[in-house]
C-alpha positions as CSV (number, residue, x, y, z in Angstrom):
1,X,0.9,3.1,80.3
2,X,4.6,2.4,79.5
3,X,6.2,4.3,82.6
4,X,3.2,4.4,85.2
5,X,3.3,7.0,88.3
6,X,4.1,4.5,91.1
7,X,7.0,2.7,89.1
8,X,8.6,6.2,88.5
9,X,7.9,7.1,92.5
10,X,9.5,3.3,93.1
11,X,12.8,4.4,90.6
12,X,13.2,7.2,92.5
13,X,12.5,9.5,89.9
14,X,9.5,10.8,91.4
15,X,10.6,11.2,95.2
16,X,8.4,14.6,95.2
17,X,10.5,16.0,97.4
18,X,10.7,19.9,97.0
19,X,14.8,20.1,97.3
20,X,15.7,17.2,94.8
21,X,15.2,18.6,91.5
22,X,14.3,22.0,91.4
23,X,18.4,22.0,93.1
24,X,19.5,20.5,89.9
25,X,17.8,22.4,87.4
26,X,20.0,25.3,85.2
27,X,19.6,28.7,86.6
28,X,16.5,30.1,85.9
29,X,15.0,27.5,84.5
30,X,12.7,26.9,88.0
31,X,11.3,30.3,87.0
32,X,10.5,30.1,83.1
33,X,7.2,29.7,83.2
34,X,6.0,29.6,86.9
35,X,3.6,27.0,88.9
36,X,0.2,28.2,87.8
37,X,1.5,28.7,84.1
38,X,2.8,25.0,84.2
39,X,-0.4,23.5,85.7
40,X,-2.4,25.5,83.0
41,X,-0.4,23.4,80.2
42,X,-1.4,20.0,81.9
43,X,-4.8,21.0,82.0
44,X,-4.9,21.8,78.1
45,X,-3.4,18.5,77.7
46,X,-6.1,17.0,79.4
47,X,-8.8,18.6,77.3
48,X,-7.5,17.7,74.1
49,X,-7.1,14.2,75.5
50,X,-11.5,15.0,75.9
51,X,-11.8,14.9,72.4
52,X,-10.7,12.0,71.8
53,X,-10.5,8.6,72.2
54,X,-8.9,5.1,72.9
55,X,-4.8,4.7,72.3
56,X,-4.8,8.4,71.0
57,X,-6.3,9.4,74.1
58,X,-4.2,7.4,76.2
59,X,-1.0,8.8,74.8
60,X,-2.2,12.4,75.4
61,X,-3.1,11.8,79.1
62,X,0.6,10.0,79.4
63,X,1.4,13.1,78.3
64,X,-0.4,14.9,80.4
65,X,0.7,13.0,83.8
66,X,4.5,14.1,82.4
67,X,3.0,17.9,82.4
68,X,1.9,17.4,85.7
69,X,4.5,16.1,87.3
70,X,6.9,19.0,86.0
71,X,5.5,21.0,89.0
72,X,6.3,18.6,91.3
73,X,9.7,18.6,90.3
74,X,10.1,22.2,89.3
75,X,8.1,23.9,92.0
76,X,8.1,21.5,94.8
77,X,8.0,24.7,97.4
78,X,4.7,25.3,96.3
79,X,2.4,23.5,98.6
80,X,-1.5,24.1,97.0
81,X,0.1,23.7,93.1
82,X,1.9,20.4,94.0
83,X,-1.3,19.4,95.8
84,X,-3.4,20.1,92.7
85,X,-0.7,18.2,90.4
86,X,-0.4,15.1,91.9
87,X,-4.4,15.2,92.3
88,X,-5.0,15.3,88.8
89,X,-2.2,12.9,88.3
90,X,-4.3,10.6,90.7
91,X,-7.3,11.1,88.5
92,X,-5.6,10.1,84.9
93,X,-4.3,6.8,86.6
94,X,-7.6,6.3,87.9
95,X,-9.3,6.7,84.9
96,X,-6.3,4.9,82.7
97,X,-6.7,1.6,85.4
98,X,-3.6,2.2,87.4
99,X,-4.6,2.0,90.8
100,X,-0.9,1.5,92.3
101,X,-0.1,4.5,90.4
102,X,-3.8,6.5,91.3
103,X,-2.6,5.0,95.0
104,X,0.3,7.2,95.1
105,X,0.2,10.2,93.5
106,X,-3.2,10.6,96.1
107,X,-0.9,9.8,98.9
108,X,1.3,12.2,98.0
109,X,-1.2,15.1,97.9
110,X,-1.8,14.6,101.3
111,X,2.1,15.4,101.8
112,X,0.6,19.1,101.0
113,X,-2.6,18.8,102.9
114,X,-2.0,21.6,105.1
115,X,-1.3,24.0,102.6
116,X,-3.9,22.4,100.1
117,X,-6.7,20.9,102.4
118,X,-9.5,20.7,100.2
119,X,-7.4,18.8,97.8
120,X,-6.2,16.4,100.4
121,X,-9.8,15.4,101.7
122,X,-10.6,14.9,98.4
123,X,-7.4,12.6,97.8
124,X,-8.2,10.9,100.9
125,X,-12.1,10.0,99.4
126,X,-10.4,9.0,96.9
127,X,-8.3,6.6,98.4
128,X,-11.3,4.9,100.2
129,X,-13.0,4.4,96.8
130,X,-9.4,2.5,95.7
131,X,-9.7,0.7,98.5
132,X,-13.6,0.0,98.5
133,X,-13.4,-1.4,95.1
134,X,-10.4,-3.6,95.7
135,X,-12.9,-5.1,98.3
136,X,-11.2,-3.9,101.3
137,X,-13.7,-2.1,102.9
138,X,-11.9,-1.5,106.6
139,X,-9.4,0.4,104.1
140,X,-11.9,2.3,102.9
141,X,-13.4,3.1,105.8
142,X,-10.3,4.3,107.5
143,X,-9.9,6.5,104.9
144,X,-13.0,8.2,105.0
145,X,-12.8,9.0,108.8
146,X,-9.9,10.9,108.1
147,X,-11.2,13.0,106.2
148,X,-13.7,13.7,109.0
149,X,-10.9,13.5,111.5
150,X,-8.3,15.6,109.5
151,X,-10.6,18.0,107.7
152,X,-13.4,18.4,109.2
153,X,-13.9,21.9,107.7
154,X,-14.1,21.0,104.3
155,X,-17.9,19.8,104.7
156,X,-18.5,18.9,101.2
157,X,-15.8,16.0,101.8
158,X,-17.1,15.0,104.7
159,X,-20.6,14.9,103.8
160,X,-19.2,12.4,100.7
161,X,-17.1,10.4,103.5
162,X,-20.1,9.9,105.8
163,X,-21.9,9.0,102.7
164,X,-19.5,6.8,101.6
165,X,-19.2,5.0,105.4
166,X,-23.2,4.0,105.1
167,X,-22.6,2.7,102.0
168,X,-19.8,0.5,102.7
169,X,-21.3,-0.6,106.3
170,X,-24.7,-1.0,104.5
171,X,-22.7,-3.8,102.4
172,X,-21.2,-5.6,105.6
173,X,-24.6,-6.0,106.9
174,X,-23.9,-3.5,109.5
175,X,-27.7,-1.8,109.2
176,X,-27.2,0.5,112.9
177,X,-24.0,2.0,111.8
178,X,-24.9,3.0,108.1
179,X,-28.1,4.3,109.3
180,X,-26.2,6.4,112.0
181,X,-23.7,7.6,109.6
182,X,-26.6,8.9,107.2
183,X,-28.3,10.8,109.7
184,X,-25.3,12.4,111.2
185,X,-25.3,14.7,108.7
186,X,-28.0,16.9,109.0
187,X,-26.6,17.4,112.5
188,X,-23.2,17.5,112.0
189,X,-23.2,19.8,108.8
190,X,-26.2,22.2,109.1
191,X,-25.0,23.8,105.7
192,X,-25.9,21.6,103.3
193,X,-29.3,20.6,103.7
194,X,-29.7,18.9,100.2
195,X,-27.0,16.2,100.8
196,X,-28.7,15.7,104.7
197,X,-31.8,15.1,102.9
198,X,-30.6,12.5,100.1
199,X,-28.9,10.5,103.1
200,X,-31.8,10.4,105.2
201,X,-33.0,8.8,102.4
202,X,-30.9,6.4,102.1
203,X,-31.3,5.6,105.8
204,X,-35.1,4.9,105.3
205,X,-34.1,2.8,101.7
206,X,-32.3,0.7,104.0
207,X,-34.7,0.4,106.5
208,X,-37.1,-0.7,104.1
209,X,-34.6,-3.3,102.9
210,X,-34.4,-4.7,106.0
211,X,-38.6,-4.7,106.2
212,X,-38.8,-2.3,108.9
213,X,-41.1,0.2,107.2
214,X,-41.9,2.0,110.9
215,X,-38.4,2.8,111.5
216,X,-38.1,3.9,107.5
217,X,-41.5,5.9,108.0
218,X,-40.3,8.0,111.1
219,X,-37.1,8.7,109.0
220,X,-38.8,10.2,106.4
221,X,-41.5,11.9,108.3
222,X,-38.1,13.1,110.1
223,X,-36.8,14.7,107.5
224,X,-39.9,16.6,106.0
225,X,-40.7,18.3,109.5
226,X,-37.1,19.5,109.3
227,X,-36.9,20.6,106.0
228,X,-39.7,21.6,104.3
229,X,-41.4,24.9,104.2
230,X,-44.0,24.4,106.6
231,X,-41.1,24.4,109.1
232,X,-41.1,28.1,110.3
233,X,-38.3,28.1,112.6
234,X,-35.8,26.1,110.3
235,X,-32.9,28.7,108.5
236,X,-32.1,25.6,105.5
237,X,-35.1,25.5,103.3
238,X,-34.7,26.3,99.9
239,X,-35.7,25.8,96.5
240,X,-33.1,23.5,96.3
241,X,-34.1,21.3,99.2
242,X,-37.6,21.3,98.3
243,X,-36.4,19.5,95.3
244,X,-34.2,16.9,97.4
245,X,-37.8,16.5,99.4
246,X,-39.7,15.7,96.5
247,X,-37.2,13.4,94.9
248,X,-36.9,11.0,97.8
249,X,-37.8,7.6,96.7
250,X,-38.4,6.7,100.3
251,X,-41.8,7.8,99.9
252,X,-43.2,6.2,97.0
253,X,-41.6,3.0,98.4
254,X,-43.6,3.4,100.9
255,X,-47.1,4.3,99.5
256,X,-46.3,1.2,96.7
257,X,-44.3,-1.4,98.7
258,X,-44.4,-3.9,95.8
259,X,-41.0,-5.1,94.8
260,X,-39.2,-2.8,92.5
261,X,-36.8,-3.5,90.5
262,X,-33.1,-2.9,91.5
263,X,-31.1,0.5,90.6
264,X,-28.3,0.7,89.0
265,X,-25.6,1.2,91.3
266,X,-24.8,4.8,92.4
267,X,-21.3,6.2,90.1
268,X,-18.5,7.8,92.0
């Protein structure tokens, strides 16, 4: 794009810092349309831009960051709007190949993370997937731990951290620590039994790559007397879990160990 996020943030121009320009603004401009009202604009930008495609598209979401970052600069007192603004501003660099710019306006939402926590885990996932696909994966790491350091109550972050940690320490060869990290989670977030199941999964998968199909067996046989209806005494069955159960590829791995052929990797 012709004036990225980071090299407005670098000019100075987009400081985000609540007293700068909503000080300078005419009277009663701050007020003419309102946080919620401004962020509701952006976002109709954004689904036009939907609806299109290539330089048209691009120009629209351009136009879009602009929209977004009027609330930062009009409404900079407002903690979870900001948070949401420079969140979706991180999201259209992303997707428009910007990561410097992606890099920034994420690390500014976590300049609001008490105010807007979910957003800030999510900006912090977000920042280890930068990171992770620069190659960098002690970046990435970091940045998922603090989502579990930082916000630990917003689970559905930190299940996607953890998830994200076996990954990357998966890729270093670092079988123990990915495997722990999987199974954590069943333990360490009782609520949401569907995302334990899918990364116990994972830890067998890996077990199996490494040709230890006992270790990868007691996984999944694990996870089935934990989760499945016949367990009695367990409060997380569901329909919904039963569905993770049977979807396991674990299983099947197991009962046809012939080589298969490699998946495509996993989007994020």
């Amino acid at each position: 794009m012709v004036v990225s996020f980071a090299g407005l943030a670098l000019a100075g121009l987009m400081s985000f810092s609540p007293a700068v320009s909503s000080a300078a603004l005419p009277a009663g401009e701050k007020d003419s349309l309102g946080a919620q009202a401004q962020l509701e604009i952006a976002k109709q930008d954004r689904r036009k831009a939907n609806k299109t495609s290539g330089e048209e598209k691009r120009a629209i979401l351009e136009g879009t960051i602009a929209q977004y970052q009027k609330v930062l600069e009009l409404y900079g007192e407002d903690g979870p709007a900001c948070a949401e603004a420079s969140f979706r501003i991180g999201e259209i660099e992303r997707s428009l190949g910007d990561a410097p710019g992606a890099r920034a306006a994420f690390e500014t939402t976590l300049r609001y993370g008490k105010d807007a926590p979910l957003f800030a885990a999510r900006a912090l996932n977000e920042l280890g997937h930068l990171a992770r696909r620069s190659g960098d994966a002690a970046a990435a790491i970091a940045a998922y731990e603090r989502v579990l350091a930082e916000f630990p109550v917003e689970e559905a972050e930190a299940v996607k951290s953890l998830t994200w940690i076996g990954k990357v320490e998966a890729g270093r060869g670092n079988a123990e620590k990915a495997r722990s990290a999987w199974l954590s989670i069943a333990d360490r977030y009782p609520a949401l039994p569907v995302q334990a199941v899918r990364a116990a999964d994972l830890a067998a998968l890996d077990a199996l790559e490494g040709g230890d199909t006992d270790t990868a067996q007691e996984i999944v046989n694990r996870t089935r007397a934990r989760f499945s209806a016949d367990n009695k005494d367990q409060p997380w069955w569901s329909p919904e879990v039963e569905e993770a159960l049977g979807k396991m590829k674990a299983p099947a791995r197991l009962a046809a160990p012939e080589p298969a052929e490699p998946e495509p990797a996993e989007e994020d």
